[in-house]
Steps between C-alpha positions, in 0.01 A plus 500: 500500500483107525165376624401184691290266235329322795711253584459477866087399454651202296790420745230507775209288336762242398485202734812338390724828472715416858474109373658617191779716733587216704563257193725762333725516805501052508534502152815736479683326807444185317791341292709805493219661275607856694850474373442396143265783403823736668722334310274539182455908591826559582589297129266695305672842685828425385354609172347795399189473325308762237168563616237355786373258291819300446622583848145329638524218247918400580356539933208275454608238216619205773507202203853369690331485879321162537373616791263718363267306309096583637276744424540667848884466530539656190296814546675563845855433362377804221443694755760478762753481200364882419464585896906363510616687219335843587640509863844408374509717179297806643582721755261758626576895391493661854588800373170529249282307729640831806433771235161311388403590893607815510316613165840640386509299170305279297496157522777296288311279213360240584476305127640161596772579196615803660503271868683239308712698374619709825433233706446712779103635589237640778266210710242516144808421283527165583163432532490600135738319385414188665172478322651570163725209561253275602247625224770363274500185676165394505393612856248695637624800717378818649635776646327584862523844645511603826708621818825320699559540857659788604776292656620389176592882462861535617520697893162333592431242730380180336370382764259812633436613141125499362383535155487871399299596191769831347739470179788373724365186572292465165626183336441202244516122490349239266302185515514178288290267367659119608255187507210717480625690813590884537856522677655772617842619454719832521804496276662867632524382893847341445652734280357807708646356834881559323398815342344647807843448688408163668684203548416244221343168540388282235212341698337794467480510149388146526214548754329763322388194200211351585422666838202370666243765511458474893856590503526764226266761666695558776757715238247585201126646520368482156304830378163270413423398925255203377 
């Protein structure tokens, strides 16, 4: 069982956390900087690669994008290269994460060789495997734990749903550390919307980087309530 390493007391006493946010989301719309990181995922996809370190090192080595030069740009183009590559690559395993509810079988493994390899996992799967990429690239992550709205669960409503503590709704997410700021980010919302039978839109893969904590707790409730 994954554990929350108390993040959300750091995301909380961090003044410049939603500063942080809002320059991710400038930065990226700047100079086509959104683009070229796609174009450098969807690149390094075209080629399979042998294990998660040289997978992480090929997403986050960005020596041809003059656009990408500071401290800060580079950490967030690491990390939103990772975030791309997982919601493109990965799709969730309804059928594990269905029996995982109903206690009929164990849980697939969750080693982020065995993810990479399958490419296909439950909500703490990509949370896994997000860290281990970013461990290889020199970033700070951690995996939160905690509960989505029931709406996100298909057949109820969104918009009436509240937060309800059980195994259906349990659920996993990460944080990462970017100019000294924890940001928060769910890689398996875009690939769960097509997996889950919904219609698929890329801009929701790309709203779940760097989602302003005001925002974020309307769909996740961390375990740790500080």
């Amino acid at each position: 069982e994954l554990k929350c390493r108390k993040v959300v007391p750091k995301l909380q006493s961090k003044s410049n956390t939603c500063k942080v946010t809002s320059l991710i989301a400038e930065w990226m719309m700047k100079n086509n900087v959104l683009s070229l990181i796609q174009s450098h995922v969807l690149a390094v996809s075209s080629t399979p690669k042998d294990s998660v370190e040289e997978l992480s090192l090929a997403l986050t080595q960005f020596s041809n994008l003059a656009e990408i030069k500071e401290q800060f740009e580079i950490q967030a183009a690491k990390a939103y290269a990772i975030f791309y590559w997982i919601t493109i690559n990965v799709k969730c395993d309804k059928a594990a994460w269905m029996d995982s509810i109903s206690g009929a079988l164990q849980v697939p493994s969750l080693t982020p060789v065995d993810i990479l390899t399958k490419r296909e996992t439950v909500s703490e799967g990509f949370s896994i495997l997000f860290q281990a990429l970013a461990s290889h690239a020199d970033l700070n992550a951690e995996i939160i734990s905690g509960h989505e709205r029931a709406g996100r669960i298909p057949g109820k409503d969104s918009m009436t749903s509240r937060f309800i503590r059980n195994e259906e709704n349990a659920h996993t997410w990460n944080s990462v550390e970017i100019n000294d700021a924890w940001v928060l980010l769910d890689c398996s919302y875009g690939p769960r919307s097509v997996a889950h039978g919904w219609q698929t839109d890329c801009s929701l893969s790309q709203y779940y980087f760097a989602v302003p904590p005001e925002q974020m707790i309307f769909t996740h409730w961390p375990q740790d309530q500080c």
